[in-house]
ZASE-588123 format. One record per residue (C-alpha): residue in three letters; x, y, z. Coordinates in Angstrom, 2 decimals. Layout:
aa | east | north | up
Ala | X | Y | Z
...
//
This chain:
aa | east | north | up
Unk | -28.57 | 60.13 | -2.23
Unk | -25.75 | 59.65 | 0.36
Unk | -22.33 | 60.34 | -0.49
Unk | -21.12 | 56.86 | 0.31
Unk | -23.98 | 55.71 | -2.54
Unk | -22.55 | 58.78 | -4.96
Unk | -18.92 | 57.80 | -3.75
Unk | -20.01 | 53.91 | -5.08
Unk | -21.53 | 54.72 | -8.30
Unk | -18.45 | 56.71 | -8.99
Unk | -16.03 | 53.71 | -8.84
Unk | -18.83 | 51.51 | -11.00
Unk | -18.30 | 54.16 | -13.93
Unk | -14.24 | 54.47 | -13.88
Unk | -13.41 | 51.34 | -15.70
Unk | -15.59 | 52.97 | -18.83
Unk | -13.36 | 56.51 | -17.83
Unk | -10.05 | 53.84 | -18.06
Unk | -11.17 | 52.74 | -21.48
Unk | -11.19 | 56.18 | -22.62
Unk | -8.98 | 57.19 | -25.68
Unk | -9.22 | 60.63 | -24.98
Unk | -8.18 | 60.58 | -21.00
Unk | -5.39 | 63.04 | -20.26
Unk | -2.81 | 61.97 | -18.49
Unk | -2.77 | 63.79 | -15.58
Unk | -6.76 | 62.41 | -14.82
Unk | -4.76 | 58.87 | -16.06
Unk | -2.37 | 59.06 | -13.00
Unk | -5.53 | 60.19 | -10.64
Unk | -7.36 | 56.77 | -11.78
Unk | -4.13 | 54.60 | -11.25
Unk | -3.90 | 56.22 | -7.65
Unk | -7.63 | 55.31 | -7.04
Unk | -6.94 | 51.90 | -8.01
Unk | -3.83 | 51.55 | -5.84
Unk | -6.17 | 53.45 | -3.13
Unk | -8.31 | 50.22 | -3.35
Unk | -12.07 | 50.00 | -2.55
Unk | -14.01 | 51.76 | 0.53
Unk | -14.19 | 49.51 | 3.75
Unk | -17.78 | 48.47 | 3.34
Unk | -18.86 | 47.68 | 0.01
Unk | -18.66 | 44.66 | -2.05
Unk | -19.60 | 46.41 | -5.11
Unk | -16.10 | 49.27 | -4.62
Unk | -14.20 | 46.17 | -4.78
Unk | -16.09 | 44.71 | -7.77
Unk | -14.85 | 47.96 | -9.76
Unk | -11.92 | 48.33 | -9.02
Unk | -10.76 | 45.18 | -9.95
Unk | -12.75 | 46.36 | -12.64
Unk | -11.03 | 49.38 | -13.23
Unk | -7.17 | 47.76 | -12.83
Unk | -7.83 | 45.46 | -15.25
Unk | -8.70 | 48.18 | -18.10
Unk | -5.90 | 50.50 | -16.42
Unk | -3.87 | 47.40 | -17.83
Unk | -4.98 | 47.77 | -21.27
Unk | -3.72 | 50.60 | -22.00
Unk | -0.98 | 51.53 | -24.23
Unk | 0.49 | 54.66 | -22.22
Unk | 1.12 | 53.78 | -19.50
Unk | 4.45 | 55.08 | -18.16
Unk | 6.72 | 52.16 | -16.16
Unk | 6.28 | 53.55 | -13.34
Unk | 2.47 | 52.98 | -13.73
Unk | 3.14 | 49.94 | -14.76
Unk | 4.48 | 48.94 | -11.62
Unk | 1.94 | 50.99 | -9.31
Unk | -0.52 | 48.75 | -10.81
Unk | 0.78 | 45.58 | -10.55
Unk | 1.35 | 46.61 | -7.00
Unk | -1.91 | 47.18 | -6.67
Unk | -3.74 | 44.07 | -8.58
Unk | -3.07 | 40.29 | -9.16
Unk | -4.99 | 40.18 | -12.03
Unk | -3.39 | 43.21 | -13.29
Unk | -0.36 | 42.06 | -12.97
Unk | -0.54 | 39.32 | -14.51
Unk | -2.27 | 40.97 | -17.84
Unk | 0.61 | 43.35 | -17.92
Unk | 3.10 | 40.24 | -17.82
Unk | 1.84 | 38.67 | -20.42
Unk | 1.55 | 42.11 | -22.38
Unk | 5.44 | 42.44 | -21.80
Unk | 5.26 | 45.08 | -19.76
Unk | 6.52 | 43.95 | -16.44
Unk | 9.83 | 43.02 | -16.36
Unk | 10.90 | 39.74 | -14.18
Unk | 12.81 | 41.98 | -11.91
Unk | 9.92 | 43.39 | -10.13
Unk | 8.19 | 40.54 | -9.39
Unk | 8.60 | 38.06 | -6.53
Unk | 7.74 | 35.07 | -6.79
Unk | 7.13 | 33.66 | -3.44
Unk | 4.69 | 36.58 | -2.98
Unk | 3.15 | 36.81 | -6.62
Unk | 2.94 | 33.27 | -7.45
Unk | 0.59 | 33.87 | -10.06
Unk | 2.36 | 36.57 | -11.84
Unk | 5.78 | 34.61 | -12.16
Unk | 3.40 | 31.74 | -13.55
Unk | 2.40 | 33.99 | -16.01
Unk | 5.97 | 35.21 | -16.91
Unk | 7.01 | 31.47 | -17.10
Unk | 4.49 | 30.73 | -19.87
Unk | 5.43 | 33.42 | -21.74
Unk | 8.81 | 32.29 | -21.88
Unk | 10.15 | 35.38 | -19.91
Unk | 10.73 | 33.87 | -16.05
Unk | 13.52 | 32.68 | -14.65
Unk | 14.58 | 28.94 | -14.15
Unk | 15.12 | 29.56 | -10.41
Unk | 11.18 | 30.83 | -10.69
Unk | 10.28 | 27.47 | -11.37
Unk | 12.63 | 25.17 | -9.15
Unk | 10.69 | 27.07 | -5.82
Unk | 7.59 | 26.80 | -7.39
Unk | 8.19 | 23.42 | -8.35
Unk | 7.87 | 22.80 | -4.10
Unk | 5.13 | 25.10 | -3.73
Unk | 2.72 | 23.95 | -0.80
Unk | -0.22 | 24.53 | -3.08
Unk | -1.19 | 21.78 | -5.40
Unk | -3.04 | 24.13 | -7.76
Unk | 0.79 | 26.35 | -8.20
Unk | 2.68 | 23.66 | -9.32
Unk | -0.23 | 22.31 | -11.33
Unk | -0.09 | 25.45 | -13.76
Unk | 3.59 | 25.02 | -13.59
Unk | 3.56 | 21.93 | -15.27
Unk | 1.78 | 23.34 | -18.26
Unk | 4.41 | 26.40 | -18.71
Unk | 7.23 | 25.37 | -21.67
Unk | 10.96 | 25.60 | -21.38
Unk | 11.16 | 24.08 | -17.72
Unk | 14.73 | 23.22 | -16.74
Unk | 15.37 | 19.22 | -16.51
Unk | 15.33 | 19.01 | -12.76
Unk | 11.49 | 20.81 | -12.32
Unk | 10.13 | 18.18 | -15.18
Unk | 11.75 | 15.40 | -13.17
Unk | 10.51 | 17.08 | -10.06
Unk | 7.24 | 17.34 | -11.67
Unk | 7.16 | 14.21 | -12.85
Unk | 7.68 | 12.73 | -9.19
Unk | 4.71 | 15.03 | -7.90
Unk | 3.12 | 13.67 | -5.30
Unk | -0.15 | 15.07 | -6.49
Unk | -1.14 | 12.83 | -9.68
Unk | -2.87 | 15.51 | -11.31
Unk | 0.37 | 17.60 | -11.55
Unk | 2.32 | 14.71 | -12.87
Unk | -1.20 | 14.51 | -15.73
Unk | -0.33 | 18.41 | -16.64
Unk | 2.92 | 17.63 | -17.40
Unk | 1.89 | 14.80 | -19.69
Unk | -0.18 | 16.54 | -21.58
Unk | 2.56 | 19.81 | -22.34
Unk | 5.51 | 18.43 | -21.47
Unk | 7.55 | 18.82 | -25.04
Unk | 9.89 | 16.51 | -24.58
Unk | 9.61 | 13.19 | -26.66
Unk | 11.50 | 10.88 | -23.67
Unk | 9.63 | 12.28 | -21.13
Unk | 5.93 | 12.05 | -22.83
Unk | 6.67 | 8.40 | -23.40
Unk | 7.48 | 8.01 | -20.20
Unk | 4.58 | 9.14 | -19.19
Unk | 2.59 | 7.47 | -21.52
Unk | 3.40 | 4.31 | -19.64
Unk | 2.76 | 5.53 | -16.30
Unk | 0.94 | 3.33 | -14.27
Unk | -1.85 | 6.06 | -13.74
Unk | -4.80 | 5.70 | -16.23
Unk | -4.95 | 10.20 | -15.50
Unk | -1.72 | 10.57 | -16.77
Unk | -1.37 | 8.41 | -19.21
Unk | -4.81 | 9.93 | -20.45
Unk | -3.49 | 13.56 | -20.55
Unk | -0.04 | 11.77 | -22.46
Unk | -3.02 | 10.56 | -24.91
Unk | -3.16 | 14.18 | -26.04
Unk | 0.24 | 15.23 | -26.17
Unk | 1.69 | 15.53 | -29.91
Unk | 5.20 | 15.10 | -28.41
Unk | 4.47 | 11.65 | -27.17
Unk | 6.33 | 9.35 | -29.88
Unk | 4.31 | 7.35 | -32.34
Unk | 5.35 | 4.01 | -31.06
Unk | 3.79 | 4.86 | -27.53
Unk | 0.57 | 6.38 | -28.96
Unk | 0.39 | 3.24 | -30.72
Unk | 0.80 | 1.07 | -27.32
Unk | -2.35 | 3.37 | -25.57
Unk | -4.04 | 2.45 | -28.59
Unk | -3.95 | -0.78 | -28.90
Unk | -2.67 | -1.77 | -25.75
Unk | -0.05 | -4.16 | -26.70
Unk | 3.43 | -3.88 | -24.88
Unk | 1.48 | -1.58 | -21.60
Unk | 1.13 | -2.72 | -18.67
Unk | -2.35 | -2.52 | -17.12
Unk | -2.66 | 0.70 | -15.47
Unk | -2.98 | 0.67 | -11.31
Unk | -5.61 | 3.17 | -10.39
Unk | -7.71 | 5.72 | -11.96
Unk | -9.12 | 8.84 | -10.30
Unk | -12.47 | 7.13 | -9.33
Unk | -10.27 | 4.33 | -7.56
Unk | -7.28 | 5.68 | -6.44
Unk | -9.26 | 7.91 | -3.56
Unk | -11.85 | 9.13 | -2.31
Unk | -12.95 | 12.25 | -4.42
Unk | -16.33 | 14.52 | -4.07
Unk | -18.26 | 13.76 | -6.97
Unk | -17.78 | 17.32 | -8.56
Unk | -14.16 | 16.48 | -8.70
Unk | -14.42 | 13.82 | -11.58
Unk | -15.45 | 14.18 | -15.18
Unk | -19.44 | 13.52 | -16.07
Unk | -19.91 | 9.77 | -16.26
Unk | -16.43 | 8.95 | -15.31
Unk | -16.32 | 5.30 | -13.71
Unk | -14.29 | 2.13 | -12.29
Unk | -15.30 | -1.65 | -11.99
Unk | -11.64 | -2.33 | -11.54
Unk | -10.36 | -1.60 | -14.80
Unk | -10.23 | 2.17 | -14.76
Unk | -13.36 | 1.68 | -17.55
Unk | -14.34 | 5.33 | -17.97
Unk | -10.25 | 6.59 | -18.38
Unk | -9.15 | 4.25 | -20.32
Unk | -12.38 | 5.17 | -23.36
Unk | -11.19 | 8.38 | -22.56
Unk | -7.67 | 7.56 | -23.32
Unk | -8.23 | 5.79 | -26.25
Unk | -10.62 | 8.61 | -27.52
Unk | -8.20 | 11.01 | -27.33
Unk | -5.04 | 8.76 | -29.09
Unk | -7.75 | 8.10 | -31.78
Unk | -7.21 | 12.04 | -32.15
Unk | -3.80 | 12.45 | -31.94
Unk | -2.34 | 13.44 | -35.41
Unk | 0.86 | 11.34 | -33.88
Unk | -0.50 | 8.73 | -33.48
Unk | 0.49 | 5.89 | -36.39
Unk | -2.73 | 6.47 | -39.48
Unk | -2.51 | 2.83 | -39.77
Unk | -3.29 | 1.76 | -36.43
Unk | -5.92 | 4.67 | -35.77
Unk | -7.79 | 3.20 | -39.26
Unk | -8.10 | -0.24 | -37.47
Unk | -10.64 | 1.63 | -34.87
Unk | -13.19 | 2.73 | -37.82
Unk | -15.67 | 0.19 | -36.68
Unk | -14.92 | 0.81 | -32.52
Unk | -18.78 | 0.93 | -31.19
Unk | -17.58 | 4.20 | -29.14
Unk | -19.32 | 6.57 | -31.21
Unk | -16.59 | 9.20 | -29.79
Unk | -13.89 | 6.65 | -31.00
Unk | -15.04 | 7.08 | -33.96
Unk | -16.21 | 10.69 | -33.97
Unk | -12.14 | 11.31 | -33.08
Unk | -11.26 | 9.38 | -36.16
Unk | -13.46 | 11.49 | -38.44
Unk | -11.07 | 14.48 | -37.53
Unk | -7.82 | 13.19 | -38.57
Unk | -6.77 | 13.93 | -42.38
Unk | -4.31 | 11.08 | -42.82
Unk | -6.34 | 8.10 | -43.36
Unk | -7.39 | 6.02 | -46.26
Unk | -10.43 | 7.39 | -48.25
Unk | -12.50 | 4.25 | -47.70
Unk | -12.01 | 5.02 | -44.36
Unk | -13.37 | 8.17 | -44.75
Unk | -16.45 | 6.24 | -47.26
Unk | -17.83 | 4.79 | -44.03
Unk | -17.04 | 7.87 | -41.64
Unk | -19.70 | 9.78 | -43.69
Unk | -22.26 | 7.12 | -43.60
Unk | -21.84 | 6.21 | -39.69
Unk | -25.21 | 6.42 | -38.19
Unk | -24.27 | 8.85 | -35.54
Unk | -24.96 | 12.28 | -37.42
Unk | -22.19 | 14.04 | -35.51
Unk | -19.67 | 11.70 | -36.88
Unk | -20.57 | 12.13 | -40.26
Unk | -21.03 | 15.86 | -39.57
Unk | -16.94 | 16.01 | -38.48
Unk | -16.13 | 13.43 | -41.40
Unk | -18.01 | 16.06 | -44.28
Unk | -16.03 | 18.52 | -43.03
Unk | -12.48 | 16.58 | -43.17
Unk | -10.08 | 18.77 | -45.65
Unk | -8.75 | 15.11 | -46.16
Unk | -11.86 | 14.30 | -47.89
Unk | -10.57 | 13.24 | -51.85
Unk | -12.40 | 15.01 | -54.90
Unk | -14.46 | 11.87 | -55.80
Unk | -16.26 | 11.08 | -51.99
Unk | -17.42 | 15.17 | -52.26
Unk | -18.56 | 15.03 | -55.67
Unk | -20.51 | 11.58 | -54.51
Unk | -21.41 | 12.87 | -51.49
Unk | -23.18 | 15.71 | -52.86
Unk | -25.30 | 13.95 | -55.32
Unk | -26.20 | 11.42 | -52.97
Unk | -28.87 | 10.82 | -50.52
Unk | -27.10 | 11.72 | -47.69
Unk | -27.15 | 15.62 | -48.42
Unk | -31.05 | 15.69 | -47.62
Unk | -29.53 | 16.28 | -44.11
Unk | -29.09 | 20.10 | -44.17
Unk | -26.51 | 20.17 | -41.42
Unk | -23.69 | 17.48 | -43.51
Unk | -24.96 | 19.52 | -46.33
Unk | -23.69 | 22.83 | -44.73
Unk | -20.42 | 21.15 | -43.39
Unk | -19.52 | 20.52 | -46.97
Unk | -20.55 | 23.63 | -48.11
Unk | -17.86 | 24.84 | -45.52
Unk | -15.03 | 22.84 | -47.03
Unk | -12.27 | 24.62 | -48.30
Unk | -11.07 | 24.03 | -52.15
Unk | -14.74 | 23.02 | -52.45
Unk | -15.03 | 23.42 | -56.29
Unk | -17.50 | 26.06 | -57.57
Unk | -19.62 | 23.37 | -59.29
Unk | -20.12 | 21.24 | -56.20
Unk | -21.08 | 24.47 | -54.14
Unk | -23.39 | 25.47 | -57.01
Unk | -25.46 | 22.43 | -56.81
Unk | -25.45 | 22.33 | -52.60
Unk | -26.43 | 25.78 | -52.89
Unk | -29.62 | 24.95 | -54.89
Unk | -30.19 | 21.90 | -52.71
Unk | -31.28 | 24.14 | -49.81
Unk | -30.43 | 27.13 | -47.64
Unk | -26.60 | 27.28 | -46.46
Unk | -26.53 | 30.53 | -44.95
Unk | -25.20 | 33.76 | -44.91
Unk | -21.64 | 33.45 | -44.24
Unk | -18.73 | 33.74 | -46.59
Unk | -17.54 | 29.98 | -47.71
Unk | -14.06 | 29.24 | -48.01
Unk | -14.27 | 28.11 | -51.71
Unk | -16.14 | 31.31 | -52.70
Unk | -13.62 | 33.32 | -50.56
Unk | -10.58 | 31.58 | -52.83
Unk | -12.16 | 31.59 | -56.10
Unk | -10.79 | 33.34 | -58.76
Unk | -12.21 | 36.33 | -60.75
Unk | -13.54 | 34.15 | -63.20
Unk | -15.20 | 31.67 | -61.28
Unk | -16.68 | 34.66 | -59.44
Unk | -18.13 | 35.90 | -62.68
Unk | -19.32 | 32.98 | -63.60
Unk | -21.27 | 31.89 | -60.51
Unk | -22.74 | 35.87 | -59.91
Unk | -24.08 | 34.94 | -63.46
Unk | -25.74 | 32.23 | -62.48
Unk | -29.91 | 31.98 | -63.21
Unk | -30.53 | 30.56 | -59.59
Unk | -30.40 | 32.60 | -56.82
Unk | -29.22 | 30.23 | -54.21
Unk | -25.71 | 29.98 | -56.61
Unk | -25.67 | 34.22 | -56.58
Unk | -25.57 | 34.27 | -52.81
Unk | -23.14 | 32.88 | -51.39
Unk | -20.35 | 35.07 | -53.82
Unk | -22.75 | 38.14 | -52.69
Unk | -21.02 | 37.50 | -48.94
Unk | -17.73 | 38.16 | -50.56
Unk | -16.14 | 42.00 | -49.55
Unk | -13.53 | 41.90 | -51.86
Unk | -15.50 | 41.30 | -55.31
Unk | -13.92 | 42.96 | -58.97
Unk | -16.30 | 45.87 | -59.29
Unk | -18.23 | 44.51 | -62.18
Unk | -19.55 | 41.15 | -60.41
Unk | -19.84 | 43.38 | -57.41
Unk | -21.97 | 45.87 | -58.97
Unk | -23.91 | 42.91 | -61.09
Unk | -25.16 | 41.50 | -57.53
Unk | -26.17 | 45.09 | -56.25
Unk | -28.49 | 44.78 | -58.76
Unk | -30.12 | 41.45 | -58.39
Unk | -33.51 | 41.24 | -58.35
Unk | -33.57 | 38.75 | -55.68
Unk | -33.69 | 40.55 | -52.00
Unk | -31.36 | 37.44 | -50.55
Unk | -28.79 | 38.00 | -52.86
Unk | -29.10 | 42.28 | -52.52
Unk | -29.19 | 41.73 | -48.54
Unk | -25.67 | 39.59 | -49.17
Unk | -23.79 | 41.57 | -51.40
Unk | -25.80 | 45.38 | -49.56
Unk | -22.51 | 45.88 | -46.86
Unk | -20.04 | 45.63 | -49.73
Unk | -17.24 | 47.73 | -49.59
Unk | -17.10 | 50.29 | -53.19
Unk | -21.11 | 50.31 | -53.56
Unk | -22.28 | 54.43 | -54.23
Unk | -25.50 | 55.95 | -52.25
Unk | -27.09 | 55.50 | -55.24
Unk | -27.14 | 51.84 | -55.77
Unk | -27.35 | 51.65 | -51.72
Unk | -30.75 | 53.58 | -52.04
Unk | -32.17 | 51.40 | -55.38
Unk | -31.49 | 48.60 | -52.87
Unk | -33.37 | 49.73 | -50.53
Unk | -36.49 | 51.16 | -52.98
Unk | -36.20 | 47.94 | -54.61
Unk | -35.96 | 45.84 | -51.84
Unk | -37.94 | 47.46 | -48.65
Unk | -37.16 | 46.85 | -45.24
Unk | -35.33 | 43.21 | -45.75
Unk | -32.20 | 44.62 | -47.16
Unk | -32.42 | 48.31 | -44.67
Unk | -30.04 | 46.40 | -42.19
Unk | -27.53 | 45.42 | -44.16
Unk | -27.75 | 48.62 | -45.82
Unk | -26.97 | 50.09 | -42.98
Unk | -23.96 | 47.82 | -42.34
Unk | -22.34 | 49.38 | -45.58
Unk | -19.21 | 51.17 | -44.31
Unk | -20.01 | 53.77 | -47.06
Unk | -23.47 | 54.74 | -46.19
Unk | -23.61 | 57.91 | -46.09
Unk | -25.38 | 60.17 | -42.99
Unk | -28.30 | 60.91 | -44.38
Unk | -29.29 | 57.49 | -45.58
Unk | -28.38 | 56.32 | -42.17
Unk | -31.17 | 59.34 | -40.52
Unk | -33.65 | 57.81 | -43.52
Unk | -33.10 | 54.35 | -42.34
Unk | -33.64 | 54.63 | -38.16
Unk | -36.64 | 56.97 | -38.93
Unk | -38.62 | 53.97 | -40.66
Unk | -41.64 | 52.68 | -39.54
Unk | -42.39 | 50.40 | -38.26
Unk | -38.39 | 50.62 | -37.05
Unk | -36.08 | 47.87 | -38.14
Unk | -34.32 | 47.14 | -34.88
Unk | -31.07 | 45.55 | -36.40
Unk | -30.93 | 48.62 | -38.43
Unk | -30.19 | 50.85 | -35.22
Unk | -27.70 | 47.73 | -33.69
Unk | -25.74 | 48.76 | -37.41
Unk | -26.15 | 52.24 | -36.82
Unk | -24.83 | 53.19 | -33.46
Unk | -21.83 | 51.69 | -34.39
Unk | -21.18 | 53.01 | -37.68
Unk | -18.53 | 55.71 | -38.36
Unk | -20.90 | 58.07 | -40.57
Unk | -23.55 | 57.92 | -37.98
Unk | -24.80 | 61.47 | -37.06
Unk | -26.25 | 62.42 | -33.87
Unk | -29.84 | 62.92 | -35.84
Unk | -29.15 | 59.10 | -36.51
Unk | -28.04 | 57.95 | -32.91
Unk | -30.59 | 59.50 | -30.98
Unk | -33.60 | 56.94 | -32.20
Unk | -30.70 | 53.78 | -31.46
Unk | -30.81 | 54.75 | -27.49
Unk | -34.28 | 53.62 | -28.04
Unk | -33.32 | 50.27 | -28.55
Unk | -31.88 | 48.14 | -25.48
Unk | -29.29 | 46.62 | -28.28
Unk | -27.83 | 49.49 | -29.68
Unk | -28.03 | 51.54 | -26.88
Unk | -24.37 | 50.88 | -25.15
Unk | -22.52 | 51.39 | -28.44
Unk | -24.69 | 54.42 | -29.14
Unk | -23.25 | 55.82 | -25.61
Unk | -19.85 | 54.99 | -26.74
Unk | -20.23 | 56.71 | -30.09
Unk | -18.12 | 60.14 | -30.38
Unk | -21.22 | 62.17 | -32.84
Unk | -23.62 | 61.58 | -29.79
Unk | -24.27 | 64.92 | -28.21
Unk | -22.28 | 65.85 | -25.12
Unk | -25.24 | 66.82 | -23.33
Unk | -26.47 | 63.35 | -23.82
Unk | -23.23 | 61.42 | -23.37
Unk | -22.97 | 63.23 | -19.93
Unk | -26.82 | 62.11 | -18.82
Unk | -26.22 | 59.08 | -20.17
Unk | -23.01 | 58.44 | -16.88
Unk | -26.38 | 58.06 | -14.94
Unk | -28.51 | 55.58 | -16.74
Unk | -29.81 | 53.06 | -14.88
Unk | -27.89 | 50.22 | -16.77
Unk | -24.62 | 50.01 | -15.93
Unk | -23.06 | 48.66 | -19.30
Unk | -24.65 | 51.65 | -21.08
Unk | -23.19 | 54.05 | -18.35
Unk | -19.65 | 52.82 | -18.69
Unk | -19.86 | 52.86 | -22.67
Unk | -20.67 | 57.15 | -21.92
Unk | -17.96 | 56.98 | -19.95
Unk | -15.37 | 55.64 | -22.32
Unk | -16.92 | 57.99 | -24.89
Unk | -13.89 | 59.76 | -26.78
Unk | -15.98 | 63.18 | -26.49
Unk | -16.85 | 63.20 | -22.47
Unk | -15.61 | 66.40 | -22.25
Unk | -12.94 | 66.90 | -19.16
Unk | -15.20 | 68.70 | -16.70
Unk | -17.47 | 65.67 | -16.49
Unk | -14.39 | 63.30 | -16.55
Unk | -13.21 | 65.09 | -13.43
Unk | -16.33 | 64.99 | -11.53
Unk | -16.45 | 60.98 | -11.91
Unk | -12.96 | 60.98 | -10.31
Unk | -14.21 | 63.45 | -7.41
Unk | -17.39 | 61.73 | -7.02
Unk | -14.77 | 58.12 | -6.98
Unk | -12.85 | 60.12 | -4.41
Unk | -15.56 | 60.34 | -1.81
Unk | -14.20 | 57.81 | 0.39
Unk | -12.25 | 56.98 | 3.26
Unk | -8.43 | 57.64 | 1.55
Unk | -6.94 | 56.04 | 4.79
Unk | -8.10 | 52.82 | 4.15
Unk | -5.73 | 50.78 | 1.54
Unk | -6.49 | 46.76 | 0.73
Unk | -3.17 | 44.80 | 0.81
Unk | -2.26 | 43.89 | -3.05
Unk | -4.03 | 40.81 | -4.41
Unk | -1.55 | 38.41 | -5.67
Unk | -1.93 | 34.99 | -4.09
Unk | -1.75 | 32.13 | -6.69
//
């Protein structure tokens, strides 16, 4: 191997070395000099990494200020992570030469108002464009904004700008792309959601994207479209006002029957209209309407109940969208439950019940009822305990990762229950090492069982070895501090790149490997520097 090839797998492993918790600072300040150092002349894949490595250099939590500004010197990207971290202060940027960084410290709230007035005249459309989207703008860059000569500027504005005058304003303008993005905006005042959508009191907008120029066709929304009316926007715009939790409930409700399925698919997400509203949302014949409508926390006690008795729960996905809903009462979920699979995720009305309810449903003679308050980590220890014992392997494989459960009901589970609860077993932040060795020596092997395993914190290096076996488990197996350092250190050379960097960031890399990365990094023409990236 040549040393520019050792030189260039060197740089490909130092983001993993910058994620390590256990780098000492002196080998932190040699990485932050490589990375203001900047790739090799030659190779692509040098400059890959060490954007790479800046941007995990940024993630850190010791760097010193002076680092912090080395850094930023040294990366856009960089920068701008560490200025929305709070840890570049507005006086050492520039904003004519880091655009993109100020932009960042403007949307945080943290620039300066003179930031934004020469931005506001930036040559590059794309500059003030993000601009427009940043909050607490002084009153002469929205106005300024607002008279862009580029219309999608003046469309960013409408859809972030949080002033009320202004988002009416634009709500009205004679642009069908603005007053789209305005559709969006919660600012805009009732009244003038009202006028976009129903129309009355607006003028007819002038042009549209499609109309106003030429544009490549990659430049315009799928399907968008103009006969002369601005067709394709103006759906759009109504679409997104049916949406609009400002907008007035009573004139959204008038658009239940709209034969826009998206119309009404927006509709089904608001929670402020009438229930019999809602009563023919559920029934539309477009299942993703009904879909968004089931889910609706505006939903009244009565439509759920009926819903769930009724014909219309034989569709499995509405059926889980209920499921899903939260203050869902136990009773409901009970009889969905037994209606057919849900899944194995914790539901919001099982995850607010109350001890009693709890007992009551892990009581339950059906299985289907048991389950879902098996998914539940935070169960009284009696109900808890009750499920560990179920004779039903669903329920066991819900309740197995528990928090609480000993190695003793953790290994009935698994005598009772075989290989279909071992994963989940093996999930339990309690399982203790040697069950963990017993589990990834099974065969055939469970192969979620090592994905569980080389990431759990009672994992031994008896039970890591077999995960590094598995393509899956093997990068967090790398990464694991219990792997042995002999192994961690081969590992900086495996042939896949992810599992290289996860030895690298390895806690126990011991230093003398550490430094050879950095030498091997080193190997390089030092004379040559790359100019700091931080163009908009």
């Amino acid at each position: 191997m040549t040393r520019q090839r050792r030189g260039a797998a060197g740089l490909g492993l130092l983001p993993g070395l910058a994620a390590n918790p256990a780098l000492p600072p002196e080998l932190l300040a040699r990485l932050i000099a490589l990375a203001a150092a900047g790739p090799g002349p030659d190779t692509h894949a040098d400059a890959d990494a060490v954007e790479d490595l800046c941007s995990e250099l940024a993630g850190r939590t010791d760097l010193s200020p002076a680092q912090v500004r080395t850094l930023a010197d040294a990366d856009g990207h960089a920068a701008v992570l560490l200025a929305r971290g709070g840890r570049l202060p507005a006086a050492a940027v520039d904003p004519a030469a880091r655009p993109s960084v100020a932009l960042a410290l403007l949307d945080e709230g943290t620039g300066r108002p003179e930031w934004a007035r020469l931005l506001a005249v930036h040559p590059d459309q794309e500059v003030r464009r993000r601009l427009a989207s940043c909050p607490g703008l002084p009153a002469d860059v929205v106005e300024a904004l607002a008279a862009d000569p580029d219309i999608e500027v003046v469309a960013e504005l409408a859809l972030w700008t949080a002033e009320p005058e202004t988002a009416a304003r634009l709500a009205a303008h004679p642009h069908a792309e603005v007053r789209m993005s305005a559709a969006l905006n919660e600012a805009v005042p009732p009244a003038a959601l009202a006028a976009l959508l129903t129309g009355e009191g607006l003028a007819p907008a002038t042009a549209c994207l499609v109309c106003d120029r030429p544009r490549p066709e990659w430049e315009l929304r799928p399907g968008a479209a103009c006969a002369g009316g601005h067709e394709s926007t103006v759906h759009d715009t109504l679409q997104r006002a049916a949406r609009n939790p400002a907008a007035p409930a009573a004139v959204a409700a008038a658009l239940a029957g709209h034969p826009s399925k998206l119309v009404r698919w927006s509709l089904a997400e608001r929670t402020d209209l009438p229930q019999e509203v809602y009563a023919g949302l559920v029934e539309d014949p477009v299942p993703g309407v009904r879909w968004e409508a089931a889910r609706n926390p505006a939903l009244g006690e009565p439509l759920v109940r009926a819903l769930a008795a009724g014909p219309a729960c034989e569709d499995d996905e509405l059926r889980r969208r209920l499921a899903g809903r939260p203050g869902l009462p136990l009773d409901v979920l009970a009889e969905l439950a037994a209606a057919g699979r849900i899944g194995p995720v914790l539901l919001p009305a099982v995850a607010g019940a109350p001890p009693e309810a709890l007992a009551e449903a892990a009581a339950s003679p059906r299985a289907a009822v048991r389950m879902p308050v098996a998914e539940r980590r935070d169960l009284p220890p009696a109900v808890r305990d009750r499920l560990a014992a179920d004779p039903d392997a669903a329920v066991a494989k819900a309740v197995a990762p528990h928090p609480g459960l000993s190695e003793a009901q953790l290994r009935a589970m698994v005598a009772r229950h075989g290989v279909q609860v071992h994963a989940r077993v093996a999930a339990n932040p309690g399982a203790p090492a040697g069950l963990l060795e017993e589990l990834v020596r099974h065969r055939p092997p469970v192969r979620r069982v090592f994905r569980e395993v080389a990431g759990h914190r009672n994992a031994t290096a008896a039970a890591l070895l077999p995960c590094l076996d598995d393509a899956r488990a093997r990068p967090a197996a790398a990464a694991h501090p219990a792997l042995p350092v002999p192994v961690i250190v081969g590992l900086l050379r495996d042939p896949d790149p992810v599992v290289a960097r996860a030895a690298a960031a390895n806690p126990s890399l011991p230093r003398t490997a550490m430094e050879r990365l950095l030498a091997d990094a080193s190997r390089k023409d030092p004379t040559k520097r790359r100019k700091p990236s931080g163009g908009a």
